[in-house]
N, CA, C and O of each residue as an XYZ file, in Angstrom:
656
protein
N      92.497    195.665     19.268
C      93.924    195.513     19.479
C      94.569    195.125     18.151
O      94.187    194.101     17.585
N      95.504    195.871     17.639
C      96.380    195.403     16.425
C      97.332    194.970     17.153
O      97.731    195.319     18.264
N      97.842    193.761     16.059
C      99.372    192.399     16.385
C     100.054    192.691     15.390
O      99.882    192.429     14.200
N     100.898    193.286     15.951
C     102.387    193.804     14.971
C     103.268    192.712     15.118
O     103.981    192.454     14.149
N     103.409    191.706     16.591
C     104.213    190.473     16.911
C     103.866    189.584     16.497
O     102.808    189.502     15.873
N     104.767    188.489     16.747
C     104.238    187.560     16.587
C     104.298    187.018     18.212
O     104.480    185.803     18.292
N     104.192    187.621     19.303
C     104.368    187.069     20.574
C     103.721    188.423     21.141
O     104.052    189.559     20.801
N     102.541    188.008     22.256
C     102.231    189.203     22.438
C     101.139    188.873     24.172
O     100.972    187.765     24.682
N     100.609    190.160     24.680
C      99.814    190.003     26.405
C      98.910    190.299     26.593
O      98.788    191.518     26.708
N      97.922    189.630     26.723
C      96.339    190.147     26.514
C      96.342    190.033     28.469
O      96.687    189.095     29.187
N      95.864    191.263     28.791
C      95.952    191.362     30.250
C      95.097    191.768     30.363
O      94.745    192.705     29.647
N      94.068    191.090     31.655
C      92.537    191.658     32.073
C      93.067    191.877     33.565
O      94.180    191.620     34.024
N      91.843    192.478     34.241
C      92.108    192.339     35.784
C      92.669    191.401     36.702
O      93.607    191.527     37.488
N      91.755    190.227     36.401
C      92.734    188.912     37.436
C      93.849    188.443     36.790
O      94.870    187.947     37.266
N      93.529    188.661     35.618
C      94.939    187.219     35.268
C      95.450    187.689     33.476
O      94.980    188.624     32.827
N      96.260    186.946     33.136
C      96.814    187.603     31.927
C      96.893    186.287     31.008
O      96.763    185.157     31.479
N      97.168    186.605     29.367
C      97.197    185.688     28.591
C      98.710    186.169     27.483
O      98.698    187.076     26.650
N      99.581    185.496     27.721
C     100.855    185.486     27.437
C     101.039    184.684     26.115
O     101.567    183.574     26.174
N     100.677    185.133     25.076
C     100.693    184.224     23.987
C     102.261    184.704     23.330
O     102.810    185.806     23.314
N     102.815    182.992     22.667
C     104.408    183.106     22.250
C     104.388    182.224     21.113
O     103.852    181.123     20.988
N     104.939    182.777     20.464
C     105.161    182.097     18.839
C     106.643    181.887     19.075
O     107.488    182.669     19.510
N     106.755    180.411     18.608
C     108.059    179.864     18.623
C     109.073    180.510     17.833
O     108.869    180.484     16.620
N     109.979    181.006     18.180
C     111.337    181.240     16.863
C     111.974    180.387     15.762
O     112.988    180.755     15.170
N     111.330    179.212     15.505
C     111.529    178.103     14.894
C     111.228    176.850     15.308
O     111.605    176.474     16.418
N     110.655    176.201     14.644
C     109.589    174.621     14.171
C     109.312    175.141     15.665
O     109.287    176.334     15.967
N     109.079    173.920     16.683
C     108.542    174.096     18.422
C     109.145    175.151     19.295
O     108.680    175.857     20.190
N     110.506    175.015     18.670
C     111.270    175.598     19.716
C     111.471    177.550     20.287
O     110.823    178.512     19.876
N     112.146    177.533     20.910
C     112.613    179.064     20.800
C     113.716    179.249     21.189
O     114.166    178.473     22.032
N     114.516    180.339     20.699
C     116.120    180.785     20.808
C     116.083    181.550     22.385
O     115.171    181.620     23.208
N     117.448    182.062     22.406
C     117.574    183.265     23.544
C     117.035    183.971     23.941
O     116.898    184.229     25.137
N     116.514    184.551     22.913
C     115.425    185.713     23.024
C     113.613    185.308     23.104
O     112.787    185.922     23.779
N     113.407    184.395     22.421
C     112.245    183.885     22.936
C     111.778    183.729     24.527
O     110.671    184.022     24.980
N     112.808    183.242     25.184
C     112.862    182.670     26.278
C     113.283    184.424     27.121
O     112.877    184.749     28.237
N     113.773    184.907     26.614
C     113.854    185.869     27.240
C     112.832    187.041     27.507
O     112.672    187.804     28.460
N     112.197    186.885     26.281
C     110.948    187.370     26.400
C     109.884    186.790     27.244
O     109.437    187.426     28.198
N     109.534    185.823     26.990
C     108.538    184.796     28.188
C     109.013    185.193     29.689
O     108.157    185.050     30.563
N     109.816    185.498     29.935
C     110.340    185.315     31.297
C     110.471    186.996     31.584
O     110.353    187.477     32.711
N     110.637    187.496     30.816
C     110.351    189.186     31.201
C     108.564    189.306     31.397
O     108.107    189.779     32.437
N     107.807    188.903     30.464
C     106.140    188.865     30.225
C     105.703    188.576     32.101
O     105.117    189.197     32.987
N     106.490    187.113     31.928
C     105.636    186.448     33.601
C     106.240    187.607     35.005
O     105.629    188.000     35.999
N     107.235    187.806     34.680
C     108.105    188.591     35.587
C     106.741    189.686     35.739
O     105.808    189.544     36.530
N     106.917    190.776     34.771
C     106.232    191.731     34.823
C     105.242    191.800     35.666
O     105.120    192.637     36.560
N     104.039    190.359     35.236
C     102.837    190.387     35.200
C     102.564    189.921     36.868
O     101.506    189.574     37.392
N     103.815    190.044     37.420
C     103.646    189.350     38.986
C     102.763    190.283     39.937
O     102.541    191.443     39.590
N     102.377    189.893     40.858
C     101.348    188.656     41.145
C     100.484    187.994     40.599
O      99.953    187.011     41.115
N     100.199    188.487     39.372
C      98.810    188.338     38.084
C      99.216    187.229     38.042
O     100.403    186.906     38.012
N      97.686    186.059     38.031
C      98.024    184.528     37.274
C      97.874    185.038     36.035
O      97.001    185.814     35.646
N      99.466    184.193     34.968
C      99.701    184.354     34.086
C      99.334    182.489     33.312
O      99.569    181.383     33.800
N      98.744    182.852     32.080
C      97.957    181.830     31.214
C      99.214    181.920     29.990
O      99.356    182.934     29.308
N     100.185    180.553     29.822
C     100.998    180.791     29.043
C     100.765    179.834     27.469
O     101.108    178.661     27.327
N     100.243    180.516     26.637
C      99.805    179.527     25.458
C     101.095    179.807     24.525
O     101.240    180.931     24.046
N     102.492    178.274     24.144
C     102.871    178.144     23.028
C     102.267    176.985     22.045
O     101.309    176.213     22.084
N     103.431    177.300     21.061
C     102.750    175.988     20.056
C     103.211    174.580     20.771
O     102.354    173.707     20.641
N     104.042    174.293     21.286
C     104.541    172.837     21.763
C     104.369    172.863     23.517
O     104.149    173.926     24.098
N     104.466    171.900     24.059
C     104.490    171.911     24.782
C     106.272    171.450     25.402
O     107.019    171.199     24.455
N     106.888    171.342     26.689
C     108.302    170.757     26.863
C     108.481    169.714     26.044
O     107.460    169.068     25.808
N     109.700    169.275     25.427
C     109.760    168.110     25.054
C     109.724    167.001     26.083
O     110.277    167.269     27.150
N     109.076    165.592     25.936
C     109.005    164.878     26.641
C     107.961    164.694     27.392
O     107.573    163.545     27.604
N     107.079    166.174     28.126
C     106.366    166.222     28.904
C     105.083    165.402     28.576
O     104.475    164.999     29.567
N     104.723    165.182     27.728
C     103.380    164.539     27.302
C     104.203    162.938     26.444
O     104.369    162.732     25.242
N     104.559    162.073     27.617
C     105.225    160.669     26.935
C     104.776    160.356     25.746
O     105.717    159.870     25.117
N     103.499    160.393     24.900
C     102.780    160.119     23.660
C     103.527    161.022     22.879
O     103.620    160.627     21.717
N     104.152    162.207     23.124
C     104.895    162.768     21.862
C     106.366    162.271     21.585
O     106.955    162.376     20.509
N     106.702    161.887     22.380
C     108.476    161.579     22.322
C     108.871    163.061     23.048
O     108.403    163.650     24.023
N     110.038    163.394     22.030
C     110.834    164.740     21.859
C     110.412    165.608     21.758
O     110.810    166.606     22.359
N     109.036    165.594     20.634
C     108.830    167.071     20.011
C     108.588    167.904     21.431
O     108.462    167.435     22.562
N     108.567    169.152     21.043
C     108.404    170.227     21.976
C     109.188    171.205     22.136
O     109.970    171.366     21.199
N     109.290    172.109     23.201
C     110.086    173.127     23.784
C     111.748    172.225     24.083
O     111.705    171.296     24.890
N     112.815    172.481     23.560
C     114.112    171.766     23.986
C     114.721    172.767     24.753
O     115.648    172.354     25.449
N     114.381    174.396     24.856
C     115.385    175.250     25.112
C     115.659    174.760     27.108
O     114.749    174.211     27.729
N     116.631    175.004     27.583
C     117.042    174.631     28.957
C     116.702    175.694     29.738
O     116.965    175.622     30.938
N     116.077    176.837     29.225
C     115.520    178.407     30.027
C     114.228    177.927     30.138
O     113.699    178.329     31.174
N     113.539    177.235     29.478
C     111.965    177.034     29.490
C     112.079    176.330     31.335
O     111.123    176.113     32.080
N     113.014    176.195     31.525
C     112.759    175.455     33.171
C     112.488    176.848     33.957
O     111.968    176.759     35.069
N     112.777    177.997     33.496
C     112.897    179.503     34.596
C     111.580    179.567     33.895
O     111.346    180.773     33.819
N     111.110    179.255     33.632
C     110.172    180.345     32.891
C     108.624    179.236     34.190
O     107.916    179.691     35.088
N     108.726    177.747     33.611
C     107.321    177.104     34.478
C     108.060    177.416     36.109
O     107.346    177.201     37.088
N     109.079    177.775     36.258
C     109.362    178.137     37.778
C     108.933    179.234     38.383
O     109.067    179.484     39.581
N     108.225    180.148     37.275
C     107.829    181.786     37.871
C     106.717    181.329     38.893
O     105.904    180.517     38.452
N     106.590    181.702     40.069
C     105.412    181.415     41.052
C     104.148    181.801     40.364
O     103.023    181.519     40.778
N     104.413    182.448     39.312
C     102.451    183.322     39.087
C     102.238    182.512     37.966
O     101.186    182.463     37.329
N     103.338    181.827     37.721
C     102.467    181.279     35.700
C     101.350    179.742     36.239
O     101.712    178.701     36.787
N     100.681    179.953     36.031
C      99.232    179.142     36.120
C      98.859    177.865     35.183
O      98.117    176.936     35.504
N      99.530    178.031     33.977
C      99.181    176.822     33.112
C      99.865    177.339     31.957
O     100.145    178.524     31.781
N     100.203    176.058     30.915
C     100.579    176.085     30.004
C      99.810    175.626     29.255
O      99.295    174.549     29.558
N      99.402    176.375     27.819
C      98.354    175.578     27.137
C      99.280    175.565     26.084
O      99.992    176.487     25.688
N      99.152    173.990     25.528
C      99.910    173.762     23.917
C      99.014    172.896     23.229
O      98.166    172.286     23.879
N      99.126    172.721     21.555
C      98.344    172.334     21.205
C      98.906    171.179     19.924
O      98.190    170.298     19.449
N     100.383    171.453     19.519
C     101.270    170.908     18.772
C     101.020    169.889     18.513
O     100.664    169.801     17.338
N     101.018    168.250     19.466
C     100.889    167.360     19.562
C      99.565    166.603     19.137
O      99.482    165.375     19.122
N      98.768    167.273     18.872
C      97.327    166.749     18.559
C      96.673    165.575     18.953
O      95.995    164.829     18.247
N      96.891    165.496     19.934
C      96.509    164.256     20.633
C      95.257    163.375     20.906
O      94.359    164.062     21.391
N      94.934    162.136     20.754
C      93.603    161.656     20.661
C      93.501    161.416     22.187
O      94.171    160.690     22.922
N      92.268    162.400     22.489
C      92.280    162.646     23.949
C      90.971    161.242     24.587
O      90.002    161.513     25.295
N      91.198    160.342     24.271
C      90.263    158.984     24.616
C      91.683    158.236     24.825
O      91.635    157.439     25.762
N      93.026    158.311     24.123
C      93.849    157.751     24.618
C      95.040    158.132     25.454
O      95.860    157.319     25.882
N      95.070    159.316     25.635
C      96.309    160.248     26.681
C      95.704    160.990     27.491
O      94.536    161.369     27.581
N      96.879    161.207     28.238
C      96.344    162.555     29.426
C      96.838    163.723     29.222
O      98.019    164.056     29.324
N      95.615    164.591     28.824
C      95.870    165.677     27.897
C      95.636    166.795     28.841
O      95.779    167.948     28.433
N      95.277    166.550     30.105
C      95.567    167.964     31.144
C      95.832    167.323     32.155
O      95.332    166.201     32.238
N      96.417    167.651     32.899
C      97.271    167.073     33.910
C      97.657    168.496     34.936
O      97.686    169.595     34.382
N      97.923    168.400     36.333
C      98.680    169.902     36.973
C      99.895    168.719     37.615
O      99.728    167.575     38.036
N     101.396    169.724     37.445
C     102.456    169.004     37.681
C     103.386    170.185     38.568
O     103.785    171.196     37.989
N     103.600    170.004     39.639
C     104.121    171.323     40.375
C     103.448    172.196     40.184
O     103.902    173.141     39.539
N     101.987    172.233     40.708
C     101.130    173.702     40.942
C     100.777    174.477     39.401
O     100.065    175.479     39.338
N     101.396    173.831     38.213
C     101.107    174.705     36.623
C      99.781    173.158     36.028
O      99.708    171.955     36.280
N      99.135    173.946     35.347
C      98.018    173.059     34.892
C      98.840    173.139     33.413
O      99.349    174.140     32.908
N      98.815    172.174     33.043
C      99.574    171.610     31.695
C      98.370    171.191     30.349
O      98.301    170.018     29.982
N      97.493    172.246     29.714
C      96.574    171.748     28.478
C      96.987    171.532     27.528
O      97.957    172.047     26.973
N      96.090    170.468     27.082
C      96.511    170.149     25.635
C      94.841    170.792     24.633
O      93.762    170.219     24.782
N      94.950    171.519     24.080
C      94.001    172.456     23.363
C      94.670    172.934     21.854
O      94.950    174.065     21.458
N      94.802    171.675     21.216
C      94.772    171.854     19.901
C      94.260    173.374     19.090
O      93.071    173.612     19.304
N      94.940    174.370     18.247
C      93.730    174.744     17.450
C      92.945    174.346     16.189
O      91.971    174.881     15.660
N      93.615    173.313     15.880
C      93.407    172.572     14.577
C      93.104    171.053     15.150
O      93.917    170.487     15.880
N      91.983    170.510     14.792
C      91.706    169.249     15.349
C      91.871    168.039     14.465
O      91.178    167.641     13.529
N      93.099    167.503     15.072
C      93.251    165.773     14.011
C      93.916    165.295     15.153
O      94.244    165.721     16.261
N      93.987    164.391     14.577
C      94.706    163.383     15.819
C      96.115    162.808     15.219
O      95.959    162.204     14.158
N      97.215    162.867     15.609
C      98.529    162.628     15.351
C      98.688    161.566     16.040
O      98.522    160.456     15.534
N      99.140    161.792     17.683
C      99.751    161.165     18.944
C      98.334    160.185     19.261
O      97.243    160.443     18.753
N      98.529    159.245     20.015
C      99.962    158.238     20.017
C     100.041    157.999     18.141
O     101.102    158.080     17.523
N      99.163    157.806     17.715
C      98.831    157.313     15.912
C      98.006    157.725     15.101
O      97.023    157.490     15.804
N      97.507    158.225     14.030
C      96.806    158.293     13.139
C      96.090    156.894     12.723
O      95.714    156.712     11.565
N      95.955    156.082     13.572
C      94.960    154.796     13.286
C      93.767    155.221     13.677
O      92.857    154.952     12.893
N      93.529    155.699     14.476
C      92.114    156.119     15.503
C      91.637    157.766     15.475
O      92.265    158.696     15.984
N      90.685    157.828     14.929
C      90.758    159.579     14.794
C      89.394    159.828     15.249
O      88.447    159.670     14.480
N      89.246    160.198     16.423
C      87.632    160.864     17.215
C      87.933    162.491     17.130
O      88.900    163.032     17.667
N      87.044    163.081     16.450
C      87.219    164.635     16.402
C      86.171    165.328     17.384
O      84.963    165.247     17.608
N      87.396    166.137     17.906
C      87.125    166.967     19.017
C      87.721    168.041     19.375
O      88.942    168.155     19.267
N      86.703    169.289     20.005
C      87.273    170.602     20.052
C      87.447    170.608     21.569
O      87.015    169.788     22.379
N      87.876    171.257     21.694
C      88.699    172.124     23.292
C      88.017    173.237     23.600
O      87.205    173.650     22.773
N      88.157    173.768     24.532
C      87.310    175.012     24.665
C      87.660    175.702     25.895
O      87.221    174.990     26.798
N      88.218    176.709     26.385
C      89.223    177.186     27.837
C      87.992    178.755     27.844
O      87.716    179.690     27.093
N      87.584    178.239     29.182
C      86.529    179.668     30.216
C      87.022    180.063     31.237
O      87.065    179.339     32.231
N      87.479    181.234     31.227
C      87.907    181.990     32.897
C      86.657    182.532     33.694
O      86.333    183.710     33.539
N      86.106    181.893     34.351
C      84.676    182.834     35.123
C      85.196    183.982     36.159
O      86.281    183.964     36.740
N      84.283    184.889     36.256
C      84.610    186.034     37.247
C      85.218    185.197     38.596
O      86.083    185.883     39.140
N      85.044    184.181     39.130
C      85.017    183.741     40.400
C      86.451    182.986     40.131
O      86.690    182.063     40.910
N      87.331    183.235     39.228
C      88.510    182.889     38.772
C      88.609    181.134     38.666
O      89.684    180.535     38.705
N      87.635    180.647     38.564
C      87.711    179.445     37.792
C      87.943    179.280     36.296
O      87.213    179.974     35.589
N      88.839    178.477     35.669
C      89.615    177.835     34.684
C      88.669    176.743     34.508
O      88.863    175.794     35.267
N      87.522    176.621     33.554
C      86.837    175.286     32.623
C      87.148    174.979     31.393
O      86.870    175.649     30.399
N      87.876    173.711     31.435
C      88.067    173.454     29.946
C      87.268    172.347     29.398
O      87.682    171.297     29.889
N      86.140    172.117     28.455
C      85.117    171.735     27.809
C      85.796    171.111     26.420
O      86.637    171.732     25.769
N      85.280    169.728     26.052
C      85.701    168.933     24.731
C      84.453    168.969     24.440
O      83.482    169.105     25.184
N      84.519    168.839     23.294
C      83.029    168.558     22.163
C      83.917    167.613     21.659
O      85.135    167.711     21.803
N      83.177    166.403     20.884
C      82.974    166.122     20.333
C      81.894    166.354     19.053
O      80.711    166.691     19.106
N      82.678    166.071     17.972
C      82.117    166.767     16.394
C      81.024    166.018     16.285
O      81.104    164.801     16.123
N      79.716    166.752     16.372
C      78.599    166.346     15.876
C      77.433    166.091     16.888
O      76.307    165.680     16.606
N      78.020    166.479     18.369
C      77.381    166.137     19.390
C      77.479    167.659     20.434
O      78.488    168.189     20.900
N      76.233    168.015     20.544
C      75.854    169.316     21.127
C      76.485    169.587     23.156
O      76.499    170.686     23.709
N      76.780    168.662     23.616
C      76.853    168.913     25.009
C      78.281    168.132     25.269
O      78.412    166.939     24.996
N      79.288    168.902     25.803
C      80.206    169.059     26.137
C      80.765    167.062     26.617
O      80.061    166.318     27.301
N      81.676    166.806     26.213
C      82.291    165.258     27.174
C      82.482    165.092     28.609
O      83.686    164.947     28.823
N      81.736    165.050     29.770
C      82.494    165.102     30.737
C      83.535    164.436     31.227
O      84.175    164.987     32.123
N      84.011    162.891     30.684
C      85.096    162.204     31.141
C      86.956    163.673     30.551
O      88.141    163.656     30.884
N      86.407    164.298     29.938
C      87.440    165.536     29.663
C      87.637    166.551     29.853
O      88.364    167.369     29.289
N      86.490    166.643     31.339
C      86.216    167.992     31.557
C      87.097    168.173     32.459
O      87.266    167.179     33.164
N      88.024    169.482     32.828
C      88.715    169.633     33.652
C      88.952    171.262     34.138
O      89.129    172.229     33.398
N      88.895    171.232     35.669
C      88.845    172.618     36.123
C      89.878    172.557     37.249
O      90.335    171.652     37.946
N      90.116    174.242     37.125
C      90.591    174.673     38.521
C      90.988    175.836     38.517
O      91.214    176.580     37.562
N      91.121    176.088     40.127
C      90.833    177.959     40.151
C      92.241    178.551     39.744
O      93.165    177.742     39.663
N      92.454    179.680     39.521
C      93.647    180.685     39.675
C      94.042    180.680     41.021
O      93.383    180.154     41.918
N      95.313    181.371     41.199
C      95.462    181.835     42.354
C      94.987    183.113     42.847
O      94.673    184.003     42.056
N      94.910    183.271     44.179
C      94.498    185.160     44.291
C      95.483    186.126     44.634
O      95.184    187.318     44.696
């Protein structure tokens, strides 16, 4: 697959992966949002997997503000088929926040792609990767490593199915 976008739909049989590059720093304009919301539309009934860089502002209390500010991002976690939001912006030290959470039926990840720890502080820094598995049986596993240690964290392990 060649990426001519910078926002683009990786679609398999069960479910789809809706990746969106912000239009500036977290956020996105008119058209960002307009795009996201045409993508989930489309992809209906398909559970749709929505990865930006931020997550809502506010939604994760350890960040403050940063995040999504646009007031369309509310149509968009309202589509019945979108399944989760994965963001990774916030870099969060996941021994001290709650970094997946489901809030009205959307599973909300926090899956860094770059691993440091920002939120709540840069006093405390445990390095750790993320790791998101769709199995045929439409289960969603998301797996932390910790750096330097071969078998997955379970106090961070967190699952759950798609819809059908």
């Amino acid at each position: 697959m060649e990426l001519d976008t910078p926002s683009y739909v990786l679609e398999t049989q069960p479910f789809a992966l809706a990746l969106a590059s912000p239009d500036y720093g977290r956020d996105f304009n008119d058209d960002g949002i307009a795009w996201i919301l045409v993508q989930v539309q489309r992809l209906q009934p398909k559970p749709v997997l929505l990865v930006v860089h931020g997550a809502q502002a506010g939604f994760y209390q350890e960040g403050g503000d940063k995040g999504i500010s646009h007031p369309g991002f509310a149509e968009v976690v309202a589509q019945s088929n979108l399944a989760a939001v994965i963001s990774g912006d916030l870099h969060m030290d996941m021994d001290r926040v709650v970094h997946s959470k489901e809030v009205e039926g959307i599973h909300y990840l926090h899956i860094p792609a770059l691993e440091r720890t920002k939120i709540p502080d840069e006093n405390q820094h445990t390095p750790m990767v993320r790791v998101f598995t769709v199995s045929s049986d439409d289960t969603v596993s998301v797996e932390t490593f910790q750096v330097g240690q071969e078998q997955a964290l379970e106090r961070h392990h967190y699952t759950f199915s798609l819809p059908r």
